[in-house]
C-alpha positions in Angstrom: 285.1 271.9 304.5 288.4 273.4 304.7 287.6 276.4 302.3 285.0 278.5 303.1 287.1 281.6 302.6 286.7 280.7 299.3 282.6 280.6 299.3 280.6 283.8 298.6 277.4 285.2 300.5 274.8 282.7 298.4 277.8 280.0 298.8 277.3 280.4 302.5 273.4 280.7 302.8 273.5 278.0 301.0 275.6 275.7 303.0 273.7 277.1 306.0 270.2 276.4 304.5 271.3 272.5 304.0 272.9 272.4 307.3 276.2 271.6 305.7 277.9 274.5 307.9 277.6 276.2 310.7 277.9 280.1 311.5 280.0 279.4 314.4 282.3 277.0 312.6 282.6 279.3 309.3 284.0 281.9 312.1 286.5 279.8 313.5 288.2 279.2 310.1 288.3 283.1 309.5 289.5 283.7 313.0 292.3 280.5 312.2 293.0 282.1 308.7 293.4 285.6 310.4 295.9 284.5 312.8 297.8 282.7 310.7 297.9 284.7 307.5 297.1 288.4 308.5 300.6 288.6 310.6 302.3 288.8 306.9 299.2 291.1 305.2 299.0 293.2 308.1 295.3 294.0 307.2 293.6 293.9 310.6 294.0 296.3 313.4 291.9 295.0 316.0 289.4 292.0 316.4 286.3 292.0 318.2 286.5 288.1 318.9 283.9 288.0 321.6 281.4 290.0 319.6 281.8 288.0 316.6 281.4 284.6 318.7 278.2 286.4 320.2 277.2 287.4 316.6 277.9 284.0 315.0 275.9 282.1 317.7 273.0 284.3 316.8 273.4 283.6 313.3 273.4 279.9 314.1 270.3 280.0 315.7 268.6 281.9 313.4 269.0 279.6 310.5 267.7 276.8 312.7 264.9 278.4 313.4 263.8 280.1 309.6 265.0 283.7 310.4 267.9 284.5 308.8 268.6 288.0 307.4 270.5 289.0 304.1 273.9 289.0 305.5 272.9 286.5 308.3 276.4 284.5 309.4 278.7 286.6 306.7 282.0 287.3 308.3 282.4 291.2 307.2 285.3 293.3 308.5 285.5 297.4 308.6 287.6 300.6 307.9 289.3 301.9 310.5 287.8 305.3 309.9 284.1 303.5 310.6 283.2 303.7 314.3 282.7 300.0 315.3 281.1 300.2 319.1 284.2 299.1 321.0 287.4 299.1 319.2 289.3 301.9 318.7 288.5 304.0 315.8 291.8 305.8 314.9 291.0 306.4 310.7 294.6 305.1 310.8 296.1 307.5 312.4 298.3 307.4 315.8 296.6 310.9 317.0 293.7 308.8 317.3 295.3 306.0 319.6 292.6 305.2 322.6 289.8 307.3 320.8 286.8 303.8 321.6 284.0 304.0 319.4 281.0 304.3 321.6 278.6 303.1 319.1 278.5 301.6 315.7 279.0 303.8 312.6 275.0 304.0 310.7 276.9 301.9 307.7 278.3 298.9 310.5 274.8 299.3 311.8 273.0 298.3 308.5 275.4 295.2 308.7 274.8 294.1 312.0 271.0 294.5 311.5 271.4 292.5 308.5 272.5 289.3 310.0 277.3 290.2 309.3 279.6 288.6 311.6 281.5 291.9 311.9 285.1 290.6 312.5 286.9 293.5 313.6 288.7 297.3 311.8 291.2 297.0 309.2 294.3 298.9 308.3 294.6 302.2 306.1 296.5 304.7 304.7 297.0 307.2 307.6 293.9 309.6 307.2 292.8 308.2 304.6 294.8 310.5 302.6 297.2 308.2 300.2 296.9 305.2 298.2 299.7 302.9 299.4 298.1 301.7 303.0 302.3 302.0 304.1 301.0 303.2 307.4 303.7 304.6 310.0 301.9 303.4 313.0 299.5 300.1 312.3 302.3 298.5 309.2 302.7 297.9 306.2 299.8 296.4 304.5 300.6 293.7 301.9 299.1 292.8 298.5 298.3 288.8 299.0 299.3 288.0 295.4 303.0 289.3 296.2 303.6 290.5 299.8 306.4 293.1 298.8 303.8 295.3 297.1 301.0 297.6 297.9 297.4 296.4 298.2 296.6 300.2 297.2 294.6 302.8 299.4 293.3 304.3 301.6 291.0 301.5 301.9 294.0 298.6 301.6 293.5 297.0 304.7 289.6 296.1 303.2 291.1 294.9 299.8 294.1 293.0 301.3 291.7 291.6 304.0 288.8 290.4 301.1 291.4 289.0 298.3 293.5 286.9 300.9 290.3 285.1 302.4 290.4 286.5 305.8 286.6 287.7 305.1 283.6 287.1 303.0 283.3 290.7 301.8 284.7 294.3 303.8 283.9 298.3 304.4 285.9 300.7 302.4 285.5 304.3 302.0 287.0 306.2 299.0 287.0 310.2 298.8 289.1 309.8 295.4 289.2 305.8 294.4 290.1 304.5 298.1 287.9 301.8 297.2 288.4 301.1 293.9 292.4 301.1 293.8 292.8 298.5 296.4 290.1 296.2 294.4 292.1 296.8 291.4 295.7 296.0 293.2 294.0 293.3 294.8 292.1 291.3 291.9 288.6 292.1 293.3 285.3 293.8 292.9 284.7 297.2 294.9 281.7 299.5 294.3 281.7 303.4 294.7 277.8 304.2 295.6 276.1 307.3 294.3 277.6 309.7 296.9 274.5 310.6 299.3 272.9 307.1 299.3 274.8 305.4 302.2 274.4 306.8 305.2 278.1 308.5 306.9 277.2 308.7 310.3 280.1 307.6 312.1 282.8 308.3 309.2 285.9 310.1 310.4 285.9 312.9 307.2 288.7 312.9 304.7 286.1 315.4 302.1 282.3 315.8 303.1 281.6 316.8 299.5 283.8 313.8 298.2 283.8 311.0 301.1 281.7 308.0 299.9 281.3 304.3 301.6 281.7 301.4 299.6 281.9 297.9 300.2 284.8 295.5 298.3 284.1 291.7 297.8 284.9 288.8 295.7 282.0 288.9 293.1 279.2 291.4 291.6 277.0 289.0 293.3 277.7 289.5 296.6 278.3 293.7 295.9 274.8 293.4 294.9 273.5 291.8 298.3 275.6 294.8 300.1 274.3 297.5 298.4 270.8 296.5 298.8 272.2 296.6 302.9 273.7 299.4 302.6 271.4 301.5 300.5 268.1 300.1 300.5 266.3 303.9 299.1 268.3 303.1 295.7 266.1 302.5 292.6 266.8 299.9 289.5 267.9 303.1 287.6 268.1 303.3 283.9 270.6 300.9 281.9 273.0 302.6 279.9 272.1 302.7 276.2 275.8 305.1 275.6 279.6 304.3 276.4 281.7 307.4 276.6 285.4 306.4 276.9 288.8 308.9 277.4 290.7 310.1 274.7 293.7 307.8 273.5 296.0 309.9 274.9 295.0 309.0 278.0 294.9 305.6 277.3 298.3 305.2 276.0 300.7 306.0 279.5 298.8 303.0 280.8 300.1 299.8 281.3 300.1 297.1 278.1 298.1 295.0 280.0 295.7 298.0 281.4 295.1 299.2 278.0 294.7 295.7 276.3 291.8 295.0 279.3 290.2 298.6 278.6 290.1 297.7 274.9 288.3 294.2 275.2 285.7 295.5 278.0 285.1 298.1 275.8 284.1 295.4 272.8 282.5 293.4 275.5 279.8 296.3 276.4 278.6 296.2 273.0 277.1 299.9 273.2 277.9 302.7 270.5 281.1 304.2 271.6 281.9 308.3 271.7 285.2 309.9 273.2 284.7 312.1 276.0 286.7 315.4 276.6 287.1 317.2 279.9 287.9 320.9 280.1 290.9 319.8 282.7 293.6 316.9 282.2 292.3 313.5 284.7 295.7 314.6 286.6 294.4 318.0 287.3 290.9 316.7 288.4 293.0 314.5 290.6 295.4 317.3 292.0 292.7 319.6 292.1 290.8 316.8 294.6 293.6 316.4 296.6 294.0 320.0 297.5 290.6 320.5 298.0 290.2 317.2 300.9 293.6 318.0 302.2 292.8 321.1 303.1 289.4 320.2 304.7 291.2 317.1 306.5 293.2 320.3 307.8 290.7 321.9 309.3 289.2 318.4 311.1 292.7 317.8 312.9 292.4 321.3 314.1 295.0 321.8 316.5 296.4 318.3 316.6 300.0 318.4 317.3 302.2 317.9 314.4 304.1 315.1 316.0 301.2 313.2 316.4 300.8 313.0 312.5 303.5 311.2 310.4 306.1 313.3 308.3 304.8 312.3 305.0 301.1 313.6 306.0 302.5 317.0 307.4 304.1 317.4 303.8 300.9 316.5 302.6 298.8 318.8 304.4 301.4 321.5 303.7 301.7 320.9 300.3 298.0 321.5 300.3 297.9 324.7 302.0 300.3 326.3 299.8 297.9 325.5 296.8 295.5 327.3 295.0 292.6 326.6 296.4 290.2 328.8 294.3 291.4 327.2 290.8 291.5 324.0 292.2 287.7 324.4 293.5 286.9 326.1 289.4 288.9 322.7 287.8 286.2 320.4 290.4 283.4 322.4 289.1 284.2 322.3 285.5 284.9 318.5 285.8 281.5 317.4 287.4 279.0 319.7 285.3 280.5 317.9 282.3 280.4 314.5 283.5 277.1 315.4 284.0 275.8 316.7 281.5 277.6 313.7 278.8 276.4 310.7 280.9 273.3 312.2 281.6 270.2 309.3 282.6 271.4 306.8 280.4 275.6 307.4 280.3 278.0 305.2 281.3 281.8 306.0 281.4 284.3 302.7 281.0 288.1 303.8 282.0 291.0 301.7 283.8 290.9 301.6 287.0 294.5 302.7 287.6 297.1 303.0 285.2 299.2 300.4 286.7 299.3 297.5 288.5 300.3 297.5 291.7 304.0 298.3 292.6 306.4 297.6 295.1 306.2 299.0 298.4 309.9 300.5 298.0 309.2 302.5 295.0 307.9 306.1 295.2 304.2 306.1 294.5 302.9 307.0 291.1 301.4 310.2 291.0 298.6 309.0 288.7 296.7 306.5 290.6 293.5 307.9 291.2 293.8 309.7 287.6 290.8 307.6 286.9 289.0 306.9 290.1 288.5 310.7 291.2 286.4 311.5 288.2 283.5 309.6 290.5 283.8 311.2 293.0 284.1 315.0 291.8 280.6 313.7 290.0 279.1 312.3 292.8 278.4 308.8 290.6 278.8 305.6 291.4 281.6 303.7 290.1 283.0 300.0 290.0 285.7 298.3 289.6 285.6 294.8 287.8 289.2 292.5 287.5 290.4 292.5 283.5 292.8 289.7 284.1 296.5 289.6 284.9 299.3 291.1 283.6 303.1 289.9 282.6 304.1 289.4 286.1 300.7 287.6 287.5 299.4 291.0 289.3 295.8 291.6 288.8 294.3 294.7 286.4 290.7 296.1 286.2 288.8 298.0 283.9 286.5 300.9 285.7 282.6 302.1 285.5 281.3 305.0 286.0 277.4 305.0 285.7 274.6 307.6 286.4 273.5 308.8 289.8 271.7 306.2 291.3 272.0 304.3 289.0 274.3 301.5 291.0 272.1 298.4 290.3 271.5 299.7 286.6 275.5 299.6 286.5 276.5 296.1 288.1 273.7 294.9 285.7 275.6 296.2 283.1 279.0 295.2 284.4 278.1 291.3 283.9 278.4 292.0 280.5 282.9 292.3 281.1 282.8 290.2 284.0 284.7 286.7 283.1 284.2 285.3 286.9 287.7 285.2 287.1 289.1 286.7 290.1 293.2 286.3 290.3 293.8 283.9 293.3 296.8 285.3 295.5 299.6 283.3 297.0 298.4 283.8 300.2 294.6 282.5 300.0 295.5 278.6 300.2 
């Protein structure tokens, strides 16, 4: 079989199961698919082929002999900002060059245990702090379904990696949609837990109060097999019996296409509908999380010298500083006690996942992006993103949940209810 970058986790345990494929052979076609397809994504930063050859061996002969685990034989690749025992773990960033992770981040660790093939680190946004994954020192990551734009951030590497076939499923983290942007961009699935509930041991810190790890893959099915990896405390929560949407006038600067796929999920979920109203504009709950992880992110590089950092994330950081920290913290506060208090048990929130598509990599970034995606985190609530379709120019749109705390499983239950099965197929996945 000559696509099994196409086959999901069940896809996989299945073919395994019959003994119609082979852990060690389902490697090989990553590691063939990588070399010949990642030099124009630039999603990979470093592969741990020897491991993954040890891993996938392991995998083969657990299936023969009736001991296969939950990910057993899933090729799975990782953040860059996740310690993977080692590889360098540089979070993207060239201060970081020759810093070796001595052992496995607590999330990677839940992967290995569970049976993953764990391919290697993927590329970021520098810090984690920026949404186009145009990083100064590993490249310029590429969307697959049109190589001159971006994949998104900070997690692009993960989305780019996951929608061009060069892994079953991938490790994101998002402090403010750095999960859920590149899923969006890329025409895939990525889940936002309920911060707390995956462990971040091993997590170089964009914001402690805001920094959540997330996994990205090509159906709810298979974010469904991760989570239970990944957080295995989580309960089956409460299904949402409310849908709160934004205003219209939030709606309207979006996209035709964005809006039109907010619009039919919205009909889709079938649940009576209210408007919700925040105290604070989405784009101040956004700028207000920026200054408030840009500033910690200041304090973590210490006394890193400035030309070890890129020009844009100096700005960036001193952009930050110059901000008002205390009204930004009161705008964060405001935003999550009445998120809160509307979605309560029983809540759930249905907003686009960006207000765009994605754009070309020569264009100045939208200041928007994470409009949507930060409300999550500044609640602490777990969030998905599920593709809507396609717009004018073939690039993939999503529609966004946001669901109680721990209520994950309630909310991929749920998000069958918009999800067509159709994921947008990139150039670059044949």
């Amino acid at each position: 079989m000559n696509d099994w970058h196409r086959i999901d986790i069940a896809g996989l345990h299945a073919a395994y199961a019959a003994g119609s494929a082979d852990p060690q052979a389902v490697l090989a076609h990553h590691l063939e698919r990588i070399e010949r397809i990642d030099p124009a994504l630039r999603s990979f930063i470093a592969l741990d082929r020897a491991g993954a050859q040890a891993a996938a061996a392991e995998s083969a002969a657990r299936w023969r002999d009736g001991t296969a685990r939950a990910l057993e034989g899933v090729p799975v690749a990782v953040k860059a900002n996740l310690a993977v025992a080692g590889l360098e773990w540089n979070a993207g960033m060239g201060a970081r060059r020759g810093v070796i992770a001595g052992r496995d981040a607590a999330a990677v660790a839940r992967l290995r245990d569970a049976g993953a093939i764990v391919l290697g680190t993927l590329n970021m946004h520098e810090a984690a702090l920026g949404a186009t994954s145009d990083n100064p020192f590993f490249g310029r990551v590429a969307n697959p379904h049109d190589t001159g734009r971006t994949p998104g951030g900070s997690s692009g590497g993960s989305g780019a990696a996951v929608a061009g076939g060069l892994c079953t499923v991938a490790l994101g983290t998002d402090t403010m949609g750095s999960v859920r942007i590149p899923a969006a961009y890329t025409g895939i699935y990525g889940l936002k837990p309920s911060n707390g509930q995956v462990p971040d041991d091993g997590l170089v810190p964009l914001g402690r109060a805001l920094d959540t790890i997330g996994p990205l893959a090509r159906s709810i099915g298979d974010l469904a097999v991760l989570l239970d990896v990944l957080a295995p405390g989580l309960g089956e929560g409460c299904d949402p019996t409310r849908l709160f949407v934004p205003d219209a006038a939030l709606i309207e600067p979006c996209e035709p296409a964005i809006a039109t796929a907010h619009a039919r999920a919205c009909t889709a979920l079938g649940l009576p509908v209210e408007t919700i109203t925040l105290s604070d504009s989405p784009g101040s709950v956004q700028a207000a999380g920026f200054v408030s992880v840009a500033r910690e992110l200041e304090v973590y590089l210490g006394d890193t010298p400035r030309d070890r950092l890129s020009p844009e994330l100096c700005f960036l950081l001193d952009y930050a500083a110059r901000a008002d920290a205390e009204r930004s913290a009161a705008v964060l506060a405001r935003t999550r006690a009445t998120l809160l208090a509307a979605i309560g048990e029983d809540g759930v929130l249905l907003t686009p996942a960006a207000p765009q598509a994605a754009f070309p990599h020569t264009n100045r970034p939208p200041a928007n992006q994470a409009m949507f995606t930060a409300l999550a985190n500044v609640a602490g609530l777990p969030a998905l993103v599920v593709p809507a379709g396609t717009d004018a120019a073939g690039m993939p749109v999503a529609v966004q949940l946001i669901g109680a705390s721990g209520a994950d499983r309630a909310l991929l239950r749920l998000a069958r209810r918009i999800d067509t099965g159709f994921v947008p197929s990139p150039i670059l996945l044949s």
